[in-house]
NUBA-317996 format. One record per residue (C-alpha): residue in three letters; x, y, z. Coordinates in steps of 0.001 Angstrom, whole numbers, padded with zeros to 6 digits, always signed. Layout:
N
ALAXYZ...
***
This chain:
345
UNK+075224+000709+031189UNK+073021+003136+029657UNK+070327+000505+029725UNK+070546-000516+032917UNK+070067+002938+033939UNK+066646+003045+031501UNK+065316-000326+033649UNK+065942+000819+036691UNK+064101+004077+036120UNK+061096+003010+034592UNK+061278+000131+037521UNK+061347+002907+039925UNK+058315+005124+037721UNK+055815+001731+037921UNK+056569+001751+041746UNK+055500+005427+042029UNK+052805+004583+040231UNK+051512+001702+042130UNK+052421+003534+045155UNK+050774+006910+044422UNK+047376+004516+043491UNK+047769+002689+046844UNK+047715+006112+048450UNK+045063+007405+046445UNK+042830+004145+047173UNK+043964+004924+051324UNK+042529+008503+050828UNK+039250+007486+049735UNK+038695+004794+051870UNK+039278+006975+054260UNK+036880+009572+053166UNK+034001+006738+052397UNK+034809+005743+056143UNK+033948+009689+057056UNK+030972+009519+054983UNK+029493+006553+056259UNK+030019+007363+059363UNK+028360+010709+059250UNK+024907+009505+056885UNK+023581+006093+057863UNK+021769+004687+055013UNK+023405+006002+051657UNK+020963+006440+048687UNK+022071+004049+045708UNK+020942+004371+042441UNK+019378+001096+040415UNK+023174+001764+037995UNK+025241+001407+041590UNK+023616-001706+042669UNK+023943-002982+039083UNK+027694-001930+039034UNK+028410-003636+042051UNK+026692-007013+041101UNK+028989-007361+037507UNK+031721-006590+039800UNK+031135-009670+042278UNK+030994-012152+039221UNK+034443-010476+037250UNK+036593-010103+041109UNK+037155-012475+044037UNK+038334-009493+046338UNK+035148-007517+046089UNK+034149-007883+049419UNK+037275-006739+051225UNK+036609-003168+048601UNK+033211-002377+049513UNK+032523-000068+052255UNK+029712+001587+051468UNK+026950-001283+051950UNK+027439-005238+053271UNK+027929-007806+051278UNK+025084-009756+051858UNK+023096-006552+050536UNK+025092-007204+046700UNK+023522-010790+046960UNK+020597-009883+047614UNK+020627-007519+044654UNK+022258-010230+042595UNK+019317-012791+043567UNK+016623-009811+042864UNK+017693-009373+039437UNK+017868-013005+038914UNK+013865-013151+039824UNK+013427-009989+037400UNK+015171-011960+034761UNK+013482-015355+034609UNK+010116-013275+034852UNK+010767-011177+031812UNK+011964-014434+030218UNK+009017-015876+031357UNK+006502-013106+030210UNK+003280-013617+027879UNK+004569-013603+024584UNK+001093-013586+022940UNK-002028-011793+023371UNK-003961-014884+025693UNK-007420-015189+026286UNK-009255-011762+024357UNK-011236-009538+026816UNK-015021-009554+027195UNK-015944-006036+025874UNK-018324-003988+028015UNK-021295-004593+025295UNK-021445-008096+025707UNK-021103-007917+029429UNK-024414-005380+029196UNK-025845-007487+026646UNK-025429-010361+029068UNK-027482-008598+031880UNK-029856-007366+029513UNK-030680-011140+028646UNK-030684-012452+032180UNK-032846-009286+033622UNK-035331-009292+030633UNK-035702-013479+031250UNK-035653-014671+034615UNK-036585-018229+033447UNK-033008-018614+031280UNK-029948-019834+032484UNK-026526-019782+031487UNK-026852-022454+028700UNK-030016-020548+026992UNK-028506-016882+026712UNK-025249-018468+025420UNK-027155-020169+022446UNK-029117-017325+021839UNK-025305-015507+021938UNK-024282-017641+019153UNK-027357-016885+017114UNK-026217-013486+017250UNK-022901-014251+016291UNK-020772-013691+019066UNK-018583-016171+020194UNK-017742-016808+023515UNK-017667-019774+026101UNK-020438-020582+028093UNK-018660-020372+031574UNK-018212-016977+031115UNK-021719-016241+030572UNK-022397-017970+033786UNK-019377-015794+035430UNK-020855-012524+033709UNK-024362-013066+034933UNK-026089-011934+038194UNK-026579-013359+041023UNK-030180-015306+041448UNK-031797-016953+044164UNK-033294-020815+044332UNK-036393-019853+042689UNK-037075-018107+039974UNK-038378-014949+039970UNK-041882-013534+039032UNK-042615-012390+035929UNK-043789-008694+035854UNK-046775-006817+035472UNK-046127-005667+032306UNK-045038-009383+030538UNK-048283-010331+031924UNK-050825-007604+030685UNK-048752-007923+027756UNK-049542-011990+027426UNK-052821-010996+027539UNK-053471-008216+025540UNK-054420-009609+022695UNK-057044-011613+024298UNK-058303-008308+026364UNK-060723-005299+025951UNK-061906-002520+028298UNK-065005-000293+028512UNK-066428+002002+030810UNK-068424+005505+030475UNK-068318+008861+030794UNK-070722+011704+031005UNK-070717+015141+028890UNK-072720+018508+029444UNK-074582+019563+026409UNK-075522+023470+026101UNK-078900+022915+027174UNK-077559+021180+030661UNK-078484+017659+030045UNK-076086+015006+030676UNK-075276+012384+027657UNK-073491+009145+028567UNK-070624+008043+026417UNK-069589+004089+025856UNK-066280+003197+024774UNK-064674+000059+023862UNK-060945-000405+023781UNK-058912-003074+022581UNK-055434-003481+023918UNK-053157-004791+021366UNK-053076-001570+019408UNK-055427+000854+021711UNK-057378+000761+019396UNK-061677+001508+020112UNK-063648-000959+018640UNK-067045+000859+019578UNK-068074+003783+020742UNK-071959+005144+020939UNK-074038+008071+022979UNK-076869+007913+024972UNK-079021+010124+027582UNK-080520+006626+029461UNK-077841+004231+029588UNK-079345+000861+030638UNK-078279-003033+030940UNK-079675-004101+027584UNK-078364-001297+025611UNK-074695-001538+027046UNK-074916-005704+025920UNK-076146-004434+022654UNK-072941-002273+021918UNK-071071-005173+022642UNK-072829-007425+020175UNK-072134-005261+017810UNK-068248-004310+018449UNK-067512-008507+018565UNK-070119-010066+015741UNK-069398-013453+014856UNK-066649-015309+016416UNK-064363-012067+017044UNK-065302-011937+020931UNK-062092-011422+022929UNK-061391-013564+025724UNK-061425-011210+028685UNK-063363-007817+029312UNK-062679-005330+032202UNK-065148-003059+033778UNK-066034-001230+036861UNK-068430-002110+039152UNK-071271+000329+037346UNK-074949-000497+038756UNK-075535-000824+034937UNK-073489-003590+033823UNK-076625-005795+035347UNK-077458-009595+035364UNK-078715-009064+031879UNK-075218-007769+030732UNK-073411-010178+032552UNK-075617-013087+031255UNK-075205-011734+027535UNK-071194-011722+027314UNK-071511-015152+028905UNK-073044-016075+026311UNK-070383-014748+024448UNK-068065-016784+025604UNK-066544-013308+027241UNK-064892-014086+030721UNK-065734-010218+033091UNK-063095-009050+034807UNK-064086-006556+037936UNK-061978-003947+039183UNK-061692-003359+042916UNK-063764-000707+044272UNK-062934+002924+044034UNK-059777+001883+041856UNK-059784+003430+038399UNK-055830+002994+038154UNK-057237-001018+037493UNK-058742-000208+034313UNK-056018+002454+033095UNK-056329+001785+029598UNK-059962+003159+028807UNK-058972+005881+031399UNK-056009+007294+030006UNK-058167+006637+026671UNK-061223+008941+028512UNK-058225+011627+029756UNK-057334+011896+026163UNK-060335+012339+024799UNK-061335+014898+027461UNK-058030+017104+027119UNK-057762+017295+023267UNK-061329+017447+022064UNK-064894+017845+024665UNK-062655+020586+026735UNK-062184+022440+023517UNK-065845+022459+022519UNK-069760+023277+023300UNK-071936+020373+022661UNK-075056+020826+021510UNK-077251+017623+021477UNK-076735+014134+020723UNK-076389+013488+017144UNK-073992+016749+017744UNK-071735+014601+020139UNK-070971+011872+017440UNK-069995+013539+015013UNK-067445+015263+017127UNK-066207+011903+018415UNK-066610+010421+015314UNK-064137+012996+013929UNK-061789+012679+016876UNK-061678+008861+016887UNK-060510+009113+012903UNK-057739+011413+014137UNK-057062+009071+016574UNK-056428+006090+014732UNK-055015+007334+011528UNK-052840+010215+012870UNK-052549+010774+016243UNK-049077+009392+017642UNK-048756+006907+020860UNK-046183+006665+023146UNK-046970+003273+023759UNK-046991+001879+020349UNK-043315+003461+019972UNK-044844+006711+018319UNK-047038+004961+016052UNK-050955+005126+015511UNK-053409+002443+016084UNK-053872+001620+012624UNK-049810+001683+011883UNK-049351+004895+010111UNK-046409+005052+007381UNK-043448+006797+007434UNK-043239+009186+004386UNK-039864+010116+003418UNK-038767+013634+001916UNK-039121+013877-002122UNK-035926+013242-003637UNK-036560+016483-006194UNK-037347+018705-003418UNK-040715+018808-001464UNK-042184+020998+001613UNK-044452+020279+004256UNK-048227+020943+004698UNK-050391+020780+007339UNK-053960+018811+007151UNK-056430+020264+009998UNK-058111+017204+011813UNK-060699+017271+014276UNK-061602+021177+012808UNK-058826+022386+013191UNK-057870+021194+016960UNK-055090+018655+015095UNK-053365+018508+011919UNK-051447+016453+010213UNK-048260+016792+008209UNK-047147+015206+005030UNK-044824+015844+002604UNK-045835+017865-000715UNK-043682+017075-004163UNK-042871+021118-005472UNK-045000+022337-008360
***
């Protein structure tokens, strides 16, 4: 009897149970049913829709349960995280094709802007003579756009072509103290800027200007090209001479000094660091001065175009490994010095 009475009450404590959880279940329903009536698109969390698809695989009676969104919106979630999945899954596992670094790529433009006349095929060989490996379709990607023809060369890769091949002269006066005028002749060459001749005179003529340049080419050293001004000097006489010479004369255009800028820069020079500086007195006076200034010019005396070197490639000397200082050689009489390094006593 006594357990009969035990059944029936722990019969009747599972009922409560179940009944006090049906309740409970009523109550919230009723206050998700408040809640979604009173805010219209609830704010779910990436965990809730997560939640919500696990429980739609585990429970058939999901759907009857949820209140708070549709259905369709859990598929959708489910079919969302199936995409997410598979791409994940179907991720690069390695590290693919490497990246063109940014010093090829510049490298690459360098090539193409400094050659107009190479193609793809031509910078990528000279690519793999440098080492660098890399396919020759992405050189052609990697380089600029270019038109049907190729472009023109520039000024400079022609003088350059032709510098070695090409001198300059022209003249220029200087006041002496006594208020005559001398006439000066240079010479330039312009592989290394260097001058080749130089020489002084008060009556400048035809036959004496050929002579000069006699003697700055003897033998078979005549250049191929030589640029001057239109100077009523440079005569028939001079021009027949350096014919002779198998010297081709190049004119400049009238009233256009820029056309010879070599020799003028040259002239501008020797203006501005030496004959501004000093009184000549006569002629023999005036070569020595140049004389001294032309040695200065080619043995010290720094160029920015030859990359801060002189005409006659002046060595780099190096700081004494037991200790040394510097001292300063006066050039030109003092206008200029040079500097060298002295091992300590």
């Amino acid at each position: 009897m006594r357990r009969l009475q035990k059944l029936f009450a722990t019969i009747l404590c599972r009922l409560k149970k179940i009944f006090d959880l049906a309740l409970e279940n009523l109550a919230l329903r009723q206050q998700l049913a408040i809640m979604k009536r009173s805010s219209k698109r609830p704010q779910l969390r990436p965990r809730d829709r997560l939640f919500w698809v696990l429980l739609s695989r585990f429970w058939g009676g999901w759907q009857e349960a949820l209140i708070v969104v549709k259905p369709d919106t859990v598929v959708h979630w489910h079919r969302k995280g199936f995409k997410l999945f598979w791409r994940y899954k179907s991720r690069r596992k390695g590290p693919g094709r490497p990246p063109i670094s940014p010093d090829i790529r510049d490298l690459i433009l360098r090539m193409a802007e400094a050659n107009p006349l190479w193609g793809a095929p031509r910078i990528h060989g000279e690519l793999l003579k440098l080492g660098i490996e890399i396919c020759e379709r992405t050189v052609s990607t990697l380089m600029p756009p270019r038109g049907p023809k190729p472009p023109s060369q520039t000024w400079r890769s022609f003088l350059k072509n032709h510098m070695p091949n090409m001198v300059s002269m022209d003249f220029f006066t200087v006041p002496t103290a006594t208020c005559r005028v001398l006439f000066v002749l240079v010479i330039l060459s312009h592989t290394r800027r260097r001058v080749v001749q130089f020489n002084v005179t008060a009556n400048p003529s035809a036959e004496w200007t050929s002579k000069q340049v006699v003697e700055a080419f003897p033998w078979n050293t005549a250049p191929e090209y030589l640029l001057s001004d239109r100077d009523s000097i440079y005569g028939v006489f001079f021009r027949q001479r350096i014919a002779n010479m198998g010297i081709k004369e190049v004119i400049t255009a009238r009233r256009s000094p820029w056309q010879n800028a070599f020799v003028e820069r040259l002239i501008g020079s020797i203006r501005r660091e030496c004959l501004d500086h000093v009184m000549v007195l006569n002629e023999s006076h005036l070569k020595r001065i140049l004389s001294s200034y032309f040695d200065y010019y080619h043995h010290d005396r720094t160029h920015y175009s030859l990359e801060k070197d002189t005409p006659c490639e002046r060595q780099v000397q190096f700081e004494p490994t037991k200790g040394g200082k510097v001292i300063e050689l006066p050039r030109v009489g003092g206008l200029h010095h040079r500097y060298e390094w002295k091992k300590a006593a």
